[in-house]
C-alpha positions as CSV (number, residue, x, y, z in Angstrom):
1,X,164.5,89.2,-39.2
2,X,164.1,92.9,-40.6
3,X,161.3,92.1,-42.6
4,X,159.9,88.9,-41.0
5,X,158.8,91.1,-37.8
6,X,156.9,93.8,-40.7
7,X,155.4,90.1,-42.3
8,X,154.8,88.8,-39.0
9,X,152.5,92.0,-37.9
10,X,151.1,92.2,-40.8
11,X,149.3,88.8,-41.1
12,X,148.0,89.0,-37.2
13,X,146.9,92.5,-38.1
14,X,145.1,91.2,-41.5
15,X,143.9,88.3,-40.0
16,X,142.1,89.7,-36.6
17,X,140.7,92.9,-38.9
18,X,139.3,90.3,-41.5
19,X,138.1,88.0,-38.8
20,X,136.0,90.7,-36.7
21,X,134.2,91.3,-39.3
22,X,132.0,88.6,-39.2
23,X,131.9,88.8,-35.9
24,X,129.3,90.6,-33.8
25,X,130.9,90.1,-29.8
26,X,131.2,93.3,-28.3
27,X,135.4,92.6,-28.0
28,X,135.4,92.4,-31.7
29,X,133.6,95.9,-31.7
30,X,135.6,97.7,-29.7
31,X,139.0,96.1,-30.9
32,X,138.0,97.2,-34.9
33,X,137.0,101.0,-33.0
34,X,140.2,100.7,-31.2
35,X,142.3,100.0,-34.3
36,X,140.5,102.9,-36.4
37,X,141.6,105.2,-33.8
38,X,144.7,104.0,-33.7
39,X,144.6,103.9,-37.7
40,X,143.8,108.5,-37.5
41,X,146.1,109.2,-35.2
42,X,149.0,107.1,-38.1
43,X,147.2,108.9,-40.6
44,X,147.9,112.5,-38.4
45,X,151.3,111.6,-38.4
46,X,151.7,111.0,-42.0
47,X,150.4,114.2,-42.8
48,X,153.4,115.6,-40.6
49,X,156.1,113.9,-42.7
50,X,154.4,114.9,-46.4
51,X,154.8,118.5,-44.9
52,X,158.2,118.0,-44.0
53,X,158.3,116.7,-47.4
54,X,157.2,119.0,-49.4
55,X,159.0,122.0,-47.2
56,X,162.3,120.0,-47.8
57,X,162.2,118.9,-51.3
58,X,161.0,122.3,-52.6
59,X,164.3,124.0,-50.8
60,X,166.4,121.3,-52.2
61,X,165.3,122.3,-55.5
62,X,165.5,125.9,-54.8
63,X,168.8,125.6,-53.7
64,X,169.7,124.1,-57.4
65,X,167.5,127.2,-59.1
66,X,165.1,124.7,-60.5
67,X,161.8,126.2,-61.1
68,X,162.4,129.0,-58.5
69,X,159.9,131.6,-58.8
70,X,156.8,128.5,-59.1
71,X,158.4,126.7,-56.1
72,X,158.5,130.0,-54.2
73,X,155.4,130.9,-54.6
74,X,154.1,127.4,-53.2
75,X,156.2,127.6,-50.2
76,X,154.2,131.7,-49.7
77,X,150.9,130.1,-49.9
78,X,152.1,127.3,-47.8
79,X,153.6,129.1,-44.9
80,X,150.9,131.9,-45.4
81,X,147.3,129.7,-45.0
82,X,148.2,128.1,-41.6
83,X,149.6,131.7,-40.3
84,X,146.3,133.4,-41.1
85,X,143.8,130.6,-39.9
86,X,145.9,131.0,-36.3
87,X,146.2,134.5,-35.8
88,X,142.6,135.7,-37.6
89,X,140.6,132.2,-37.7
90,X,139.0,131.0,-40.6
91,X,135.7,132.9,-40.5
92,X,134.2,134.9,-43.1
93,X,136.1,138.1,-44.0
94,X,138.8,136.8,-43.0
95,X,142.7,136.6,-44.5
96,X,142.6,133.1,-44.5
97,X,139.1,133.1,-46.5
98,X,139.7,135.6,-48.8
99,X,142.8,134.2,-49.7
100,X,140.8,130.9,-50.5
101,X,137.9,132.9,-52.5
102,X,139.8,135.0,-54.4
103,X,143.1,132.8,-54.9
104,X,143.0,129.4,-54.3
105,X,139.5,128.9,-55.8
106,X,140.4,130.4,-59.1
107,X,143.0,128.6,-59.5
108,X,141.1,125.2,-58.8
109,X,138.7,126.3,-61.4
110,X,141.4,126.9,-64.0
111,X,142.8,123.5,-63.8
112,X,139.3,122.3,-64.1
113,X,138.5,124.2,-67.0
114,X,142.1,123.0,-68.8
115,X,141.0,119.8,-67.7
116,X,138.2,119.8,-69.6
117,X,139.6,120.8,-73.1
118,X,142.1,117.4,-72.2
119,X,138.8,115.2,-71.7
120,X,137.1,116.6,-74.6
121,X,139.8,115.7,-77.1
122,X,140.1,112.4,-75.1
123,X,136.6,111.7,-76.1
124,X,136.8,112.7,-79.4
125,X,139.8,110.1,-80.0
126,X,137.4,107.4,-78.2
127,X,134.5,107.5,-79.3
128,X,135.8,107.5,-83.2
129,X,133.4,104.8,-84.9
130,X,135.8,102.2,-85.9
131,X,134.3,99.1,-84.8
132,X,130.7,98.2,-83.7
133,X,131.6,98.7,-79.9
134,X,132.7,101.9,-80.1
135,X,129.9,103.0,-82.4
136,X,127.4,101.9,-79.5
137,X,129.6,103.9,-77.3
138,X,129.4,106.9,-79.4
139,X,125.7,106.5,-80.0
140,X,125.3,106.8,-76.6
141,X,127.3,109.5,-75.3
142,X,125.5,111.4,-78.2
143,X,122.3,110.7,-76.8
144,X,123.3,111.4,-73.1
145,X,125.2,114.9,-74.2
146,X,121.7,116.2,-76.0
147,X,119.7,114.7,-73.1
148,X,121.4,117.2,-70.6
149,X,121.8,119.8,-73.0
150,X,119.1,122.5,-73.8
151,X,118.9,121.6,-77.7
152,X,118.1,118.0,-76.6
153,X,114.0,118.7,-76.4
154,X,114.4,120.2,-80.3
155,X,115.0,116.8,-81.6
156,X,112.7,114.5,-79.4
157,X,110.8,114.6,-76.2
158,X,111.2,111.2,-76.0
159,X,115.2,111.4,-76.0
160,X,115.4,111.8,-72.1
161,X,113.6,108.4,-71.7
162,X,116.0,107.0,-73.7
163,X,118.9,108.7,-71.6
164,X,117.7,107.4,-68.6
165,X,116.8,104.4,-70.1
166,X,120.7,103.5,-70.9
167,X,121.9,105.2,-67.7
168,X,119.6,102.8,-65.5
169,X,120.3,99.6,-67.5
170,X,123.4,99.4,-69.5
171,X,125.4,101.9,-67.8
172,X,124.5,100.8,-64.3
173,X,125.5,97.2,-65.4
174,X,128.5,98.1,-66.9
175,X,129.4,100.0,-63.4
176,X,128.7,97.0,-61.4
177,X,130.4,95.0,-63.2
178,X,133.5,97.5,-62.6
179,X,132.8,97.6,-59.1
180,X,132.7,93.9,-58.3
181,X,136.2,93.4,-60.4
182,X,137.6,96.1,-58.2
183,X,136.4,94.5,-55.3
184,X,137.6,91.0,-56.1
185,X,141.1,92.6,-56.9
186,X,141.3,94.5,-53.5
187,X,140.1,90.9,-51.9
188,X,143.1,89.0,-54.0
189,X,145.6,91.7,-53.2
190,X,144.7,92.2,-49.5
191,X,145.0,88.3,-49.6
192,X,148.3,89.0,-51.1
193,X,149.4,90.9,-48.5
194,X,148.5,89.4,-45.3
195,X,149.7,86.1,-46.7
196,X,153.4,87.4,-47.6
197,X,152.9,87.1,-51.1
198,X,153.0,90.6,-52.3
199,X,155.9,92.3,-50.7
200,X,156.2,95.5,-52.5
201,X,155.4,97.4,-49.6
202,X,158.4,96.4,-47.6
203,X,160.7,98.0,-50.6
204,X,160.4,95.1,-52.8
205,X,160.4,91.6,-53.1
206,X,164.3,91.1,-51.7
C-alpha cells in the first residue's frame, strides 16, 4: 500500500496531463493551468528544503572540521545575499549588487575561464585523426574555429560560406537527429513511469 497510493497517483496524474494535450475544451485548459500552478508552488517548496539542505549539511561537516574555512565562507555569502537584498534592496549601488559585481561575478568568470582550458584539452583528445570520422570532425571544427576567428579572411574569403555551409546542413542534421532521440527517450521513460514500469523514483525497484 506505501507505494501503490505513489503508483496509483501517478498514472491518473500522467494519464489526464498526457490526455489534455490533445485536447482543446476549455476544462482541459484550465485543469493543465491549474496543475502548473500547482506544479510552482511544489517547486517553491523544494527550494525551501535544498536550503535547509545545504544550511544543514555544511554544519554537519563543519562540525567534523572538514573543509572549514571553504564551507564557511559559503555559509557568509549565503546568509549575507538575502540580508542585504531585505534591508537595502537590490538596486544599483547597492550591498547586495556590489557584492554580485565585484564577488560573485568574478568568480563565475573564473570557473568559466578554468573551464575552458578543460574543453580545450577535451578537444584536442577528440578530434585526434584516427579514423575517417573523426578526421571529418576535425576538418570541421578547423574550418568553424578560423571562420569566427580574425585570421580566418587571410586564408580564404570563401571559408565563411563553407562554415555556414556545414553549420546549416550537417550540423543542424546531426542536432535533430539528437533532438528527436532525446525526445523519443523522454516519451519511453515518461511511458515508463506512468505505467509502473520504472520505479526508481519511489527509492528503487523493491
Amino acid at each position: 500500500m506505501g507505494r501503490k497510493l505513489p503508483l496509483f497517483i501517478c498514472f491518473i496524474f500522467g494519464l489526464v496531463m498526457f490526455a489534455q494535450y490533445f485536447s482543446a475544451h476549455p476544462t482541459a485548459r484550465a485543469l493543465n493551468q491549474a496543475i502548473l500552478d500547482y506544479w510552482q508552488i511544489v517547486f517553491a517548496f523544494t527550494l525551501i528544503v535544498g536550503v535547509f539542505s545545504y544550511l544543514k549539511n555544511n554544519m554537519t561537516e563543519m562540525s567534523r572540521n572538514k573543509d572549514t574555512v571553504y564551507r564557511a565562507v559559503g555559509l557568509l555569502g549565503f546568509l549575507s545575499m538575502p540580508v542585504f537584498a531585505l534591508i537595502w534592496g537590490i538596486k544599483a549601488d547597492t550591498p547586495f549588487m556590489w557584492t554580485f559585481e565585484n564577488v560573485q561575478a568574478p568568480m563565475q568568470s573564473t570557473v568559466f575561464a578554468l573551464l575552458a582550458f578543460f574543453v580545450a584539452s577535451a578537444s584536442f583528445r577528440g578530434f585526434r585523426a584516427r579514423s575517417f570520422p573523426a578526421a571529418v570532425l576535425l576538418i570541421s571544427a578547423l574550418l568553424m574555429l578560423l571562420s569566427r576567428s580574425n585570421i580566418g579572411g587571410f586564408f580564404s574569403d570563401g571559408l565563411p560560406q563553407v562554415a555556414d555551409w556545414i553549420r546549416n546542413y550537417p550540423s543542424m542534421a546531426a542536432r535533430r537527429a539528437i533532438l528527436i532521440g532525446i525526445g523519443l527517450g523522454s516519451l519511453t521513460t515518461s511511458l515508463r513511469v506512468i505505467v509502473g514500469i520504472e520505479r526508481t523514483w519511489l527509492g528503487g525497484d523493491k
